[in-house]
N, C-alpha and C positions, 0 to 999 in steps of 0.2 A: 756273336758272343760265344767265347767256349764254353761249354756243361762240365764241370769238375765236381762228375759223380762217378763212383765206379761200383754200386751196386743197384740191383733192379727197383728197390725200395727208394733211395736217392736220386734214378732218374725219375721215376714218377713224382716225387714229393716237389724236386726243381722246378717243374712245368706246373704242379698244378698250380702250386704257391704262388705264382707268376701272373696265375691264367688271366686275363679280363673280364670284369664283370658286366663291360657294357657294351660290349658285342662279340664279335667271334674272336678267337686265338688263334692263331698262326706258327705251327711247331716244323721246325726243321732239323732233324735228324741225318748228321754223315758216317757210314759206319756204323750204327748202331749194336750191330753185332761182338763189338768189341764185350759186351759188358752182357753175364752171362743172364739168360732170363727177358732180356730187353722187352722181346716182343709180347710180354703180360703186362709192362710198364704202358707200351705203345695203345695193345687194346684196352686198357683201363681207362689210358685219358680220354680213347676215343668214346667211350660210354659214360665217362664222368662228366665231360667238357663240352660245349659248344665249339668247335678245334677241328681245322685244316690242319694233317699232317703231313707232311713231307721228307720221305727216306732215303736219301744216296747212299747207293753203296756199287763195289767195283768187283763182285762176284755173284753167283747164280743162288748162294745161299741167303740170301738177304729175302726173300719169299718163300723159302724153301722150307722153311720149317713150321708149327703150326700156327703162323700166323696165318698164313696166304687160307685157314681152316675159319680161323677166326672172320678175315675180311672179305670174303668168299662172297662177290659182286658187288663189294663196297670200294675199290679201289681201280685205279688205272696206273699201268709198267709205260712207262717211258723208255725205250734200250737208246744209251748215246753210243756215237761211234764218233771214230777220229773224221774230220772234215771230209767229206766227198770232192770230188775233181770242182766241180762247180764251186763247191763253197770255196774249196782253195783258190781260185779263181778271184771271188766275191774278198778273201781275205787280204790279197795281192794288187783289190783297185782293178781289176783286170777284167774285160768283156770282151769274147769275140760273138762280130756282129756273124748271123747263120750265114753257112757257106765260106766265111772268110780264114785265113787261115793265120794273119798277122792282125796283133791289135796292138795298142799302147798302154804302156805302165804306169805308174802314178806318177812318173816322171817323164811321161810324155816322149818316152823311147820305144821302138817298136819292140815288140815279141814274136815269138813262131810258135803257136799249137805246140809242135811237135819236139821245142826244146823247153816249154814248161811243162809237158804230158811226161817226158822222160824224167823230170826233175821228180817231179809227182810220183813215178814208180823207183825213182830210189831213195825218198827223204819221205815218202809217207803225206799225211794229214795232222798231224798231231798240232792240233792249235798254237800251243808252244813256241814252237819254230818252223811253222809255216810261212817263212822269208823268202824271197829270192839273194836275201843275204847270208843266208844260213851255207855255214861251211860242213866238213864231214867231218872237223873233229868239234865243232860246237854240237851237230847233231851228235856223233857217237854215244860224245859226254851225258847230254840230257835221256837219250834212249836205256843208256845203263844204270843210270839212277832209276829210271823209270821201270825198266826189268827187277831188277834189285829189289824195289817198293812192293811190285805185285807178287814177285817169287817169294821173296821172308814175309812181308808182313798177310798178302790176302791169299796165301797156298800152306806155306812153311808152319808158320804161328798160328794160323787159323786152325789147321791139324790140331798143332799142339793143345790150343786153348780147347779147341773140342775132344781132349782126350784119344785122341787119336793119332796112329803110328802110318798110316798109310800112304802118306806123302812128308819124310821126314828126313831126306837129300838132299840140299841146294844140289849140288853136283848133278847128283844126275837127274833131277831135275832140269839144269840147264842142256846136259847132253840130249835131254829127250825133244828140248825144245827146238835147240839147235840142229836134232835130224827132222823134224817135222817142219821147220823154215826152209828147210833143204831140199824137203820132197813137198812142199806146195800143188798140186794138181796132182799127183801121182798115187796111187791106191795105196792106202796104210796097215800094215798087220803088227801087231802087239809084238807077235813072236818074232818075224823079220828084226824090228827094232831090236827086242831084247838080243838076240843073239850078234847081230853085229854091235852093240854096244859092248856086250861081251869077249865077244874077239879082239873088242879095242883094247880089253882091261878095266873095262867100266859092268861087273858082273851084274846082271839081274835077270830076273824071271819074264814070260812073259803076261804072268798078273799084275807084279808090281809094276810096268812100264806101261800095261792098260789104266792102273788107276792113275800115273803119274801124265798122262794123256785127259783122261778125265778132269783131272785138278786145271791141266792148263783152259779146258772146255769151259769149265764150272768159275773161270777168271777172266775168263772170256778174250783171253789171247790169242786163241785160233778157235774156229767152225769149223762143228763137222759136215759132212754132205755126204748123206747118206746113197745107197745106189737105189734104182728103182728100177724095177722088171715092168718094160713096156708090154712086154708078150706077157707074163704071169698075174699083171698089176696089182702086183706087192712088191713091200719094202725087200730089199736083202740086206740080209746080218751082215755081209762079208766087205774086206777090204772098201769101206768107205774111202770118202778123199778129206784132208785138212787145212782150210786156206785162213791164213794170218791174216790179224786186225787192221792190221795198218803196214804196208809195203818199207819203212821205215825202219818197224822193227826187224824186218824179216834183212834188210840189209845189215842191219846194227851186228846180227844175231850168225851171219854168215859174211861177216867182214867184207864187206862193200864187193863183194863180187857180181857183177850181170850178167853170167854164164846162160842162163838159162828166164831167156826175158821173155819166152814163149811162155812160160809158166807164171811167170810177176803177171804180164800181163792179164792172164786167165784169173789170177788173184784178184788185180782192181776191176774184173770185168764180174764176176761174184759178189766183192761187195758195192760194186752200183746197184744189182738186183736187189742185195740188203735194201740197202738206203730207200730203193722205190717200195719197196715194203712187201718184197716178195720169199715165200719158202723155195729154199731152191736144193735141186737132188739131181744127182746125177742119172742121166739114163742109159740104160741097158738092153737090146735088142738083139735077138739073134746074135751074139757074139762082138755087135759093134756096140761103141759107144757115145753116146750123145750126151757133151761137155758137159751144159745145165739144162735142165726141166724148172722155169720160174712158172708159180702158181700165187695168184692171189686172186681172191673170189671165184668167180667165175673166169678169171681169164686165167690162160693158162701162154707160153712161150717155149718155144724149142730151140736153143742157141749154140752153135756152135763157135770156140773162140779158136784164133790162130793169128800169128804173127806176119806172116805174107799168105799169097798162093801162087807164085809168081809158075810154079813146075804143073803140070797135071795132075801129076802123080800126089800131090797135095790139096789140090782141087777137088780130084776125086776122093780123098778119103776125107775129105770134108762134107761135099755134097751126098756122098753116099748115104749116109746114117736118117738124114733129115728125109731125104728121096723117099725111104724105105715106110718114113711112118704113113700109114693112113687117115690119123686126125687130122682135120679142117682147124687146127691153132697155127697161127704165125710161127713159121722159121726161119732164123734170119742164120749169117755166119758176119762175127764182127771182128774186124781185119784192123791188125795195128797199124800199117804201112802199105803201100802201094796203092792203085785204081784199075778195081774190077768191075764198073759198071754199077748198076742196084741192083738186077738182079740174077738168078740163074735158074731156071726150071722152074719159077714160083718160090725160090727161095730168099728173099732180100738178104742184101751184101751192103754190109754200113760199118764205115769208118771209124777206126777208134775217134774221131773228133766230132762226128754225127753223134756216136752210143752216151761219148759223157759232157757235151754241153748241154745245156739248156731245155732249145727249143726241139729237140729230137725229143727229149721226156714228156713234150707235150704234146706229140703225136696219138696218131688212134692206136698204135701198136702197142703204148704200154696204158 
Protein backbone atom coordinates (compact mmCIF):
# COMPACT_ATOMS: atom_id res chain seq x y z
CA UNK A 1 0.00 0.00 0.00
CA UNK A 2 1.33 3.45 -0.89
CA UNK A 3 2.21 6.13 2.15
CA UNK A 4 0.76 9.64 1.00
CA UNK A 5 2.80 11.47 3.32
CA UNK A 6 5.26 14.00 2.47
CA UNK A 7 6.49 15.31 5.68
CA UNK A 8 8.76 13.73 8.38
CA UNK A 9 5.85 14.45 11.03
CA UNK A 10 3.17 12.47 8.62
CA UNK A 11 5.46 9.54 7.93
CA UNK A 12 5.85 8.79 11.48
CA UNK A 13 2.20 9.55 12.65
CA UNK A 14 1.06 6.79 9.20
CA UNK A 15 2.92 3.93 10.78
CA UNK A 16 2.48 4.57 14.30
CA UNK A 17 -1.30 5.00 13.94
CA UNK A 18 -1.36 1.62 12.10
CA UNK A 19 1.05 -0.15 14.40
CA UNK A 20 -0.38 -3.60 16.03
CA UNK A 21 -1.09 -3.92 19.32
CA UNK A 22 -0.92 -7.56 19.44
CA UNK A 23 2.38 -8.48 18.35
CA UNK A 24 5.08 -7.10 16.08
CA UNK A 25 4.81 -4.57 13.08
CA UNK A 26 6.11 -4.96 9.97
CA UNK A 27 7.35 -1.43 8.12
CA UNK A 28 8.49 -1.20 4.63
CA UNK A 29 9.96 1.71 3.43
CA UNK A 30 11.05 2.33 -0.61
CA UNK A 31 13.02 5.43 -1.12
CA UNK A 32 12.50 6.94 1.87
CA UNK A 33 14.80 9.51 1.31
CA UNK A 34 12.42 11.36 -0.91
CA UNK A 35 10.93 13.07 2.19
CA UNK A 36 13.17 15.29 3.93
CA UNK A 37 14.10 14.35 7.71
CA UNK A 38 12.74 10.64 7.04
CA UNK A 39 15.55 8.93 8.94
CA UNK A 40 14.28 10.64 12.73
CA UNK A 41 10.69 9.23 11.50
CA UNK A 42 12.44 5.83 10.92
CA UNK A 43 14.51 5.94 14.34
CA UNK A 44 11.49 7.00 16.39
CA UNK A 45 9.17 4.13 15.28
CA UNK A 46 12.17 2.05 15.89
CA UNK A 47 12.20 3.16 19.79
CA UNK A 48 8.44 3.69 20.04
CA UNK A 49 7.16 0.36 18.30
CA UNK A 50 7.70 -3.17 18.70
CA UNK A 51 8.60 -3.10 14.51
CA UNK A 52 10.60 -4.89 11.72
CA UNK A 53 11.75 -2.19 9.56
CA UNK A 54 12.52 -2.45 6.12
CA UNK A 55 14.33 0.21 3.75
CA UNK A 56 14.85 -0.13 -0.21
CA UNK A 57 16.48 2.17 -1.79
CA UNK A 58 18.76 2.39 -5.18
CA UNK A 59 21.69 4.72 -3.99
CA UNK A 60 24.60 4.73 -1.32
CA UNK A 61 22.88 7.52 0.41
CA UNK A 62 20.12 5.73 1.87
CA UNK A 63 22.71 4.78 5.08
CA UNK A 64 24.78 7.54 4.50
CA UNK A 65 23.44 10.00 6.66
CA UNK A 66 22.97 9.94 10.48
CA UNK A 67 20.94 7.20 10.46
CA UNK A 68 23.55 4.45 9.74
CA UNK A 69 24.80 6.80 13.67
CA UNK A 70 21.53 6.14 14.91
CA UNK A 71 21.42 2.14 14.07
CA UNK A 72 24.92 1.57 14.53
CA UNK A 73 24.79 -2.58 15.06
CA UNK A 74 21.32 -2.68 14.92
CA UNK A 75 20.82 -3.37 11.22
CA UNK A 76 21.90 -5.62 8.20
CA UNK A 77 22.69 -4.07 4.10
CA UNK A 78 21.40 -6.39 1.87
CA UNK A 79 23.39 -4.96 -1.72
CA UNK A 80 21.06 -6.48 -4.79
CA UNK A 81 22.61 -6.78 -8.21
CA UNK A 82 21.23 -7.51 -11.61
CA UNK A 83 21.10 -11.59 -11.89
CA UNK A 84 24.47 -13.42 -11.95
CA UNK A 85 25.21 -15.87 -15.10
CA UNK A 86 23.90 -18.80 -12.89
CA UNK A 87 20.78 -17.02 -11.93
CA UNK A 88 20.30 -16.13 -15.64
CA UNK A 89 20.52 -19.63 -16.23
CA UNK A 90 18.07 -20.65 -13.28
CA UNK A 91 15.60 -17.71 -14.82
CA UNK A 92 15.73 -19.39 -18.45
CA UNK A 93 14.79 -23.15 -17.09
CA UNK A 94 18.24 -23.88 -17.98
CA UNK A 95 20.98 -26.26 -16.35
CA UNK A 96 24.23 -27.42 -17.59
CA UNK A 97 24.96 -30.64 -16.17
CA UNK A 98 29.30 -30.02 -14.98
CA UNK A 99 31.60 -30.55 -17.82
CA UNK A 100 28.84 -30.40 -20.52
CA UNK A 101 28.73 -27.75 -22.64
CA UNK A 102 24.88 -28.12 -24.43
CA UNK A 103 21.83 -28.38 -22.30
CA UNK A 104 17.88 -27.93 -23.04
CA UNK A 105 15.52 -25.04 -22.64
CA UNK A 106 12.21 -25.08 -21.22
CA UNK A 107 11.26 -26.25 -24.44
CA UNK A 108 13.12 -28.95 -24.65
CA UNK A 109 15.57 -27.55 -27.43
CA UNK A 110 19.23 -27.64 -27.09
CA UNK A 111 21.45 -24.75 -26.18
CA UNK A 112 25.33 -23.99 -26.36
CA UNK A 113 27.21 -22.42 -23.15
CA UNK A 114 28.85 -20.33 -25.36
CA UNK A 115 25.77 -18.86 -27.31
CA UNK A 116 23.86 -18.15 -23.94
CA UNK A 117 27.22 -16.78 -22.17
CA UNK A 118 27.49 -14.36 -25.21
CA UNK A 119 23.76 -13.34 -24.98
CA UNK A 120 24.67 -12.72 -21.14
CA UNK A 121 27.47 -10.32 -22.05
CA UNK A 122 25.36 -8.22 -24.33
CA UNK A 123 21.74 -8.19 -22.73
CA UNK A 124 23.03 -8.12 -19.22
CA UNK A 125 20.95 -9.63 -16.06
CA UNK A 126 18.35 -7.33 -15.45
CA UNK A 127 15.35 -9.54 -14.28
CA UNK A 128 13.12 -7.61 -16.39
CA UNK A 129 14.14 -9.04 -19.66
CA UNK A 130 16.14 -11.74 -18.95
CA UNK A 131 14.46 -13.84 -21.98
CA UNK A 132 16.03 -15.70 -24.56
CA UNK A 133 13.32 -13.75 -26.37
CA UNK A 134 14.30 -10.56 -25.70
CA UNK A 135 15.19 -8.43 -28.73
CA UNK A 136 17.79 -5.29 -29.01
CA UNK A 137 15.22 -2.79 -29.32
CA UNK A 138 12.81 -4.39 -26.48
CA UNK A 139 16.12 -4.33 -24.46
CA UNK A 140 17.25 -0.75 -25.58
CA UNK A 141 13.80 0.43 -24.82
CA UNK A 142 13.61 -0.79 -21.02
CA UNK A 143 17.51 0.07 -20.43
CA UNK A 144 16.65 3.86 -21.32
CA UNK A 145 13.84 4.26 -19.16
CA UNK A 146 15.86 2.48 -16.75
CA UNK A 147 19.02 4.96 -17.26
CA UNK A 148 16.70 7.93 -17.38
CA UNK A 149 14.91 6.62 -13.74
CA UNK A 150 18.41 6.51 -11.92
CA UNK A 151 20.12 9.76 -13.81
CA UNK A 152 16.86 12.34 -13.00
CA UNK A 153 15.36 10.97 -10.35
CA UNK A 154 18.26 9.15 -7.84
CA UNK A 155 21.44 11.57 -9.11
CA UNK A 156 19.79 14.70 -10.89
CA UNK A 157 16.80 15.54 -8.09
CA UNK A 158 18.38 13.91 -5.50
CA UNK A 159 21.15 16.76 -5.79
CA UNK A 160 18.52 19.22 -6.24
CA UNK A 161 16.28 18.10 -3.15
CA UNK A 162 19.43 18.01 -1.04
CA UNK A 163 20.26 21.55 -1.88
CA UNK A 164 22.93 20.84 -3.87
CA UNK A 165 24.55 22.07 -7.45
CA UNK A 166 27.21 19.35 -7.75
CA UNK A 167 25.66 17.03 -9.98
CA UNK A 168 23.02 19.27 -11.96
CA UNK A 169 23.68 18.03 -15.89
CA UNK A 170 21.64 15.23 -17.34
CA UNK A 171 24.10 15.81 -20.38
CA UNK A 172 26.95 15.28 -19.15
CA UNK A 173 26.21 13.34 -16.96
CA UNK A 174 25.29 10.96 -19.62
CA UNK A 175 28.62 11.81 -21.55
CA UNK A 176 30.50 10.83 -18.30
CA UNK A 177 28.72 7.70 -18.23
CA UNK A 178 28.96 6.80 -21.64
CA UNK A 179 33.04 7.41 -21.44
CA UNK A 180 33.23 5.16 -18.51
CA UNK A 181 31.10 2.15 -20.38
CA UNK A 182 33.54 2.80 -22.84
CA UNK A 183 36.67 2.47 -20.91
CA UNK A 184 35.42 -0.66 -18.72
CA UNK A 185 38.76 -2.37 -17.42
CA UNK A 186 41.01 0.48 -18.38
CA UNK A 187 42.65 2.98 -15.78
CA UNK A 188 40.22 6.23 -15.14
CA UNK A 189 41.53 9.83 -14.54
CA UNK A 190 39.07 12.73 -13.83
CA UNK A 191 41.18 15.04 -15.81
CA UNK A 192 41.75 12.62 -18.94
CA UNK A 193 37.88 12.53 -19.02
CA UNK A 194 37.38 16.13 -18.41
CA UNK A 195 39.46 17.23 -21.27
CA UNK A 196 38.51 14.95 -23.93
CA UNK A 197 34.97 15.69 -23.03
CA UNK A 198 36.01 19.22 -23.70
CA UNK A 199 37.52 18.74 -26.92
CA UNK A 200 34.24 17.17 -27.82
CA UNK A 201 32.38 20.43 -26.79
CA UNK A 202 31.06 19.14 -23.76
CA UNK A 203 33.33 21.72 -21.38
CA UNK A 204 34.03 20.77 -17.76
CA UNK A 205 36.59 20.63 -15.12
CA UNK A 206 38.34 17.96 -13.85
CA UNK A 207 36.43 18.34 -10.41
CA UNK A 208 33.05 18.56 -11.69
CA UNK A 209 33.53 15.21 -13.84
CA UNK A 210 35.18 13.63 -10.45
CA UNK A 211 32.00 14.26 -8.62
CA UNK A 212 29.78 13.44 -11.58
CA UNK A 213 31.88 9.78 -11.39
CA UNK A 214 31.15 9.89 -7.86
CA UNK A 215 27.35 10.35 -8.18
CA UNK A 216 27.34 7.41 -10.76
CA UNK A 217 29.45 5.32 -7.84
CA UNK A 218 27.06 6.44 -4.96
CA UNK A 219 23.81 5.01 -7.68
CA UNK A 220 25.70 2.33 -8.06
CA UNK A 221 25.95 2.11 -11.76
CA UNK A 222 29.39 1.31 -11.94
CA UNK A 223 32.33 0.14 -9.19
CA UNK A 224 35.31 1.30 -8.51
CA UNK A 225 38.48 -1.02 -8.12
CA UNK A 226 40.69 0.58 -6.65
CA UNK A 227 44.71 -0.23 -7.41
CA UNK A 228 46.83 -2.03 -4.72
CA UNK A 229 50.69 -2.02 -4.42
CA UNK A 230 51.77 -5.70 -3.97
CA UNK A 231 55.37 -4.34 -3.27
CA UNK A 232 54.25 -1.28 -0.96
CA UNK A 233 50.93 -2.94 0.51
CA UNK A 234 48.85 -0.06 0.18
CA UNK A 235 46.11 1.28 -1.48
CA UNK A 236 47.08 3.80 -4.43
CA UNK A 237 45.00 7.08 -5.04
CA UNK A 238 45.80 7.03 -8.65
CA UNK A 239 43.99 5.86 -11.86
CA UNK A 240 41.69 3.23 -10.43
CA UNK A 241 39.53 0.94 -12.95
CA UNK A 242 35.37 1.39 -13.43
CA UNK A 243 33.31 -1.78 -14.22
CA UNK A 244 29.45 -1.36 -14.88
CA UNK A 245 26.52 -3.01 -13.01
CA UNK A 246 25.19 -4.97 -15.56
CA UNK A 247 26.92 -5.64 -19.25
CA UNK A 248 23.41 -4.57 -20.48
CA UNK A 249 23.73 -1.33 -19.67
CA UNK A 250 27.11 -0.98 -20.70
CA UNK A 251 25.62 -2.10 -24.31
CA UNK A 252 22.46 0.05 -24.09
CA UNK A 253 24.96 2.93 -23.14
CA UNK A 254 27.64 2.38 -26.11
CA UNK A 255 25.09 1.30 -28.83
CA UNK A 256 25.34 -2.32 -29.10
CA UNK A 257 28.85 -2.44 -30.08
CA UNK A 258 31.31 -5.63 -29.05
CA UNK A 259 34.47 -4.17 -30.19
CA UNK A 260 36.11 -4.69 -27.24
CA UNK A 261 34.72 -8.17 -25.64
CA UNK A 262 38.18 -8.55 -23.86
CA UNK A 263 36.97 -5.94 -21.60
CA UNK A 264 32.79 -7.02 -21.31
CA UNK A 265 34.27 -10.09 -20.38
CA UNK A 266 36.73 -8.82 -17.43
CA UNK A 267 33.43 -6.83 -16.46
CA UNK A 268 31.22 -10.05 -15.92
CA UNK A 269 34.43 -11.83 -14.54
CA UNK A 270 34.41 -8.76 -11.47
CA UNK A 271 30.96 -8.96 -10.87
CA UNK A 272 30.99 -12.94 -10.39
CA UNK A 273 33.60 -11.95 -7.51
CA UNK A 274 30.88 -9.33 -6.33
CA UNK A 275 28.24 -11.85 -6.19
CA UNK A 276 30.58 -14.55 -4.37
CA UNK A 277 30.90 -11.90 -1.80
CA UNK A 278 34.29 -10.82 -2.49
CA UNK A 279 36.38 -7.06 -2.21
CA UNK A 280 38.12 -6.87 -5.21
CA UNK A 281 41.32 -4.39 -6.28
CA UNK A 282 43.37 -4.35 -8.65
CA UNK A 283 47.01 -5.18 -8.43
CA UNK A 284 50.13 -3.72 -9.04
CA UNK A 285 53.72 -5.13 -9.08
CA UNK A 286 56.76 -3.95 -10.14
CA UNK A 287 55.20 -2.22 -13.12
CA UNK A 288 53.01 -5.18 -14.16
CA UNK A 289 49.53 -5.71 -13.54
CA UNK A 290 47.42 -8.32 -11.98
CA UNK A 291 43.61 -7.88 -13.24
CA UNK A 292 41.78 -8.57 -9.73
CA UNK A 293 43.17 -9.25 -6.16
CA UNK A 294 39.58 -11.07 -4.56
CA UNK A 295 39.67 -11.08 -0.82
CA UNK A 296 37.16 -12.21 1.54
CA UNK A 297 38.01 -13.32 5.07
CA UNK A 298 40.92 -15.10 5.17
CA UNK A 299 40.98 -16.28 1.72
CA UNK A 300 42.48 -14.21 -0.61
CA UNK A 301 42.57 -15.01 -4.90
CA UNK A 302 44.84 -13.68 -7.73
CA UNK A 303 43.14 -13.69 -11.28
CA UNK A 304 43.95 -12.92 -14.23
CA UNK A 305 41.28 -12.43 -17.06
CA UNK A 306 41.80 -12.68 -20.98
CA UNK A 307 39.68 -13.57 -23.90
CA UNK A 308 41.99 -16.41 -25.50
CA UNK A 309 45.91 -17.23 -25.26
CA UNK A 310 46.11 -18.88 -28.29
CA UNK A 311 49.90 -16.65 -29.26
CA UNK A 312 52.90 -16.82 -26.39
CA UNK A 313 53.17 -13.69 -26.55
CA UNK A 314 49.77 -13.51 -24.53
CA UNK A 315 50.44 -16.43 -22.43
CA UNK A 316 53.26 -14.83 -21.25
CA UNK A 317 51.98 -11.62 -20.36
CA UNK A 318 49.50 -13.42 -18.59
CA UNK A 319 51.41 -15.88 -16.59
CA UNK A 320 54.05 -13.38 -15.89
CA UNK A 321 52.44 -11.05 -13.19
CA UNK A 322 50.93 -14.17 -11.23
CA UNK A 323 54.78 -16.13 -11.58
CA UNK A 324 56.20 -12.98 -10.02
CA UNK A 325 54.07 -13.11 -6.73
CA UNK A 326 55.37 -15.01 -3.75
CA UNK A 327 52.13 -15.54 -1.72
CA UNK A 328 50.89 -19.25 -1.20
CA UNK A 329 47.07 -17.82 -2.37
CA UNK A 330 45.44 -19.41 -5.54
CA UNK A 331 46.15 -17.94 -9.04
CA UNK A 332 44.18 -18.85 -11.57
CA UNK A 333 43.91 -17.02 -15.41
CA UNK A 334 40.22 -17.39 -16.74
CA UNK A 335 39.82 -17.77 -20.43
CA UNK A 336 36.81 -16.91 -22.49
CA UNK A 337 37.38 -19.31 -25.44
CA UNK A 338 39.74 -21.94 -26.36
CA UNK A 339 41.69 -25.18 -24.28
CA UNK A 340 44.72 -24.55 -22.45
CA UNK A 341 44.76 -27.47 -20.16
CA UNK A 342 44.16 -26.59 -16.09
CA UNK A 343 47.16 -25.65 -15.54
CA UNK A 344 50.50 -23.77 -16.03
CA UNK A 345 53.51 -23.35 -13.48
CA UNK A 346 51.02 -23.92 -10.62
CA UNK A 347 48.89 -21.46 -12.05
CA UNK A 348 45.08 -23.02 -12.84
CA UNK A 349 43.62 -22.11 -16.19
CA UNK A 350 39.60 -22.33 -16.17
CA UNK A 351 37.15 -21.76 -18.50
CA UNK A 352 34.76 -18.87 -18.77
CA UNK A 353 32.00 -22.02 -18.34
CA UNK A 354 33.94 -23.68 -15.22
CA UNK A 355 34.42 -19.71 -13.63
CA UNK A 356 30.43 -18.96 -13.84
CA UNK A 357 28.37 -22.24 -13.56
CA UNK A 358 27.55 -23.61 -10.51
CA UNK A 359 29.48 -26.40 -9.48
CA UNK A 360 33.14 -24.64 -9.95
CA UNK A 361 31.63 -22.04 -7.05
CA UNK A 362 31.58 -24.99 -5.02
CA UNK A 363 35.03 -25.84 -5.29
CA UNK A 364 37.83 -25.44 -2.52
CA UNK A 365 39.29 -22.43 -4.54
CA UNK A 366 36.54 -19.98 -3.71
Amino acid sequence: MACPVNTVEELYSYFHDRASTAGRTYIFLDEPQRITGWQNAVNALRVDLDCDIYLTGSNAYLLSSELSTYLSGRYVEVKMMPLAFEEYLDFCSISFAPGKTVALDADGQPVLFDDLFERYLIYGGMPAIASLNTTQRMHSTYMSSLYDAVATRDIVNRERNRDQSRVSNPELLRNVANYLADSIGNPISAKKIADTLTSAGSKTSHVTTGSYISALNEAYLFYRATRYDLHGKSMLRTNPKEYIVDLGLRSYLGGYRMTDIGHVFENAVYLQLLYRGYTVHVGALYGKEIDFIAVKDDKRLYIQVTDEMESSTTREREVAPLKSLQEEFPKMIVVRKGSYGTDIDGIAIVSARDFFLPHFQKSNIF
